[in-house]
N, C-alpha and C positions, 0 to 999 in steps of 0.2 A: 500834890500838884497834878498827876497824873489823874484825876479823880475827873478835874478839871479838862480835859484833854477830849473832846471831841472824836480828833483819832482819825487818822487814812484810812485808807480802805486796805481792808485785811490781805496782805499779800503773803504767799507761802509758795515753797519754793516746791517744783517737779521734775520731773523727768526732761522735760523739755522747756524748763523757763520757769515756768513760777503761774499762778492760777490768783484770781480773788477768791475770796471766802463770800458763798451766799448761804442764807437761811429763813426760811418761807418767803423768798423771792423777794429777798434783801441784800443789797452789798451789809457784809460785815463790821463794824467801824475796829480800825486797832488801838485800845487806845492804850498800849503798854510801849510803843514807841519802834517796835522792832520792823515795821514797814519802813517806816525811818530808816532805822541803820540801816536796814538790808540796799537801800534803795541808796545810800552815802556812801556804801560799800560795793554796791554791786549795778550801779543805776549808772547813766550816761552813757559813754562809748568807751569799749575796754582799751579803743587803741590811743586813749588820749591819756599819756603819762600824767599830767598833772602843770605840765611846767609849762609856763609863758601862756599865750595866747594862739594857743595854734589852732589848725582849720580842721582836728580832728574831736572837738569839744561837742557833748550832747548837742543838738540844733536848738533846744531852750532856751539852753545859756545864750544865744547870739538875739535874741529877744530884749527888746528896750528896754523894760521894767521889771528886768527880772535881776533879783539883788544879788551881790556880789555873793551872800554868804548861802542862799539858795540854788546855786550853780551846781548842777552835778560834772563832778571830773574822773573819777573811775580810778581815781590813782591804786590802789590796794587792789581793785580787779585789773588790772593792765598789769601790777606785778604777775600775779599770781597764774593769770594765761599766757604771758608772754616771755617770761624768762624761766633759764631754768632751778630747779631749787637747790637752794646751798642755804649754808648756814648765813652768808650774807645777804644771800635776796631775802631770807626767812625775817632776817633785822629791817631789812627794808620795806619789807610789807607790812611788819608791824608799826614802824612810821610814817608808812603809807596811811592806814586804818589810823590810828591818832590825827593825820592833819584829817582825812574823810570825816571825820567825828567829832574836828572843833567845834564846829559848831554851834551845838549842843553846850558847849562852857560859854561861848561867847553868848548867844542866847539868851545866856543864866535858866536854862532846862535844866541843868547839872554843876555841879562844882568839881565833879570827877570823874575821867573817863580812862579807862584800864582797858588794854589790851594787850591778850598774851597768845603768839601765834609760835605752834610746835607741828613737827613732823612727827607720823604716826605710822610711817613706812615708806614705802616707794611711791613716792610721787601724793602720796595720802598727808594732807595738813587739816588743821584743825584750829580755829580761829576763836577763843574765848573773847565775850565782850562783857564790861561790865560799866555799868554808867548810876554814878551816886549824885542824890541829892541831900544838902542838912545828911550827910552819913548813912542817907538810909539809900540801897539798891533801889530804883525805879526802873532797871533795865538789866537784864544778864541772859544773853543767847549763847552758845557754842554753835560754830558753823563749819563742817565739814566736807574738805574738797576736795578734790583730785587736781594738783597742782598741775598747771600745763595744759589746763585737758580744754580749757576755751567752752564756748559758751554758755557760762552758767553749771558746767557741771556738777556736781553733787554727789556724795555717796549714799 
């Protein structure tokens, strides 16, 4: 399916945000899906929990024609810079990241979507994603972060 997949435009993460990917004065296409996640995960406004309708939602989402299941909400980024880490927010950013990623199931992009989020030291998490289609992986990143640390940051 993936084969099939045209693909965003390659985004990667930096020091300060995240860059596109060019090469001989091309944007990059992605077409393994992981601008996707990164952007379900990390895309919107961090300070919009997730819940209701409220006035801190990406400014996209408030756009007419933009479908309910295309809405960037930031729920798993709004954990992870905004509270702080315990063994409970670490559960709730993993079900953060599962709703960020339905999508993907409803879709039918995937039949299966794993996420496994652990602490790695002081304030250091570490976010496995894995996303199957017909049993086969079409998607697996680990993402590496400095809980608490706000924008975007990265180790």
């Amino acid at each position: 399916m993936s084969q099939n997949f045209d693909g965003d435009l390659l985004l990667f993460e930096t020091l300060d945000g995240g860059d596109v990917q060019i090469e001989n004065g091309l944007f990059v296409s992605d077409k393994q899906f992981s601008t996707a996640v990164y952007l379900s995960l990390f895309g919107g406004n961090e300070t919009d929990n997730g819940k209701g309708n409220n006035s801190n939602q990406f400014w996209g989402n408030m756009l007419r024609d933009t479908n309910e299941n295309e809405k960037l909400r930031s729920r798993f980024h709004h954990i992870v810079t905004g509270l702080p880490m315990s063994v409970k927010n670490i559960k709730e950013a993993e079900s953060a990241a599962m709703i960020d990623l339905q999508w993907f199931i409803d879709d039918k992009i995937a039949d299966v979507v794993k996420v496994n989020g652990r602490s790695t030291g002081k304030n250091k998490f570490n976010l496995k994603v894995e996303i199957l289609k017909d049993k086969m992986n079409i998607f697996e990143n680990e993402y590496f972060l400095l809980w608490g640390a706000g924008d975007g940051a990265t180790l």
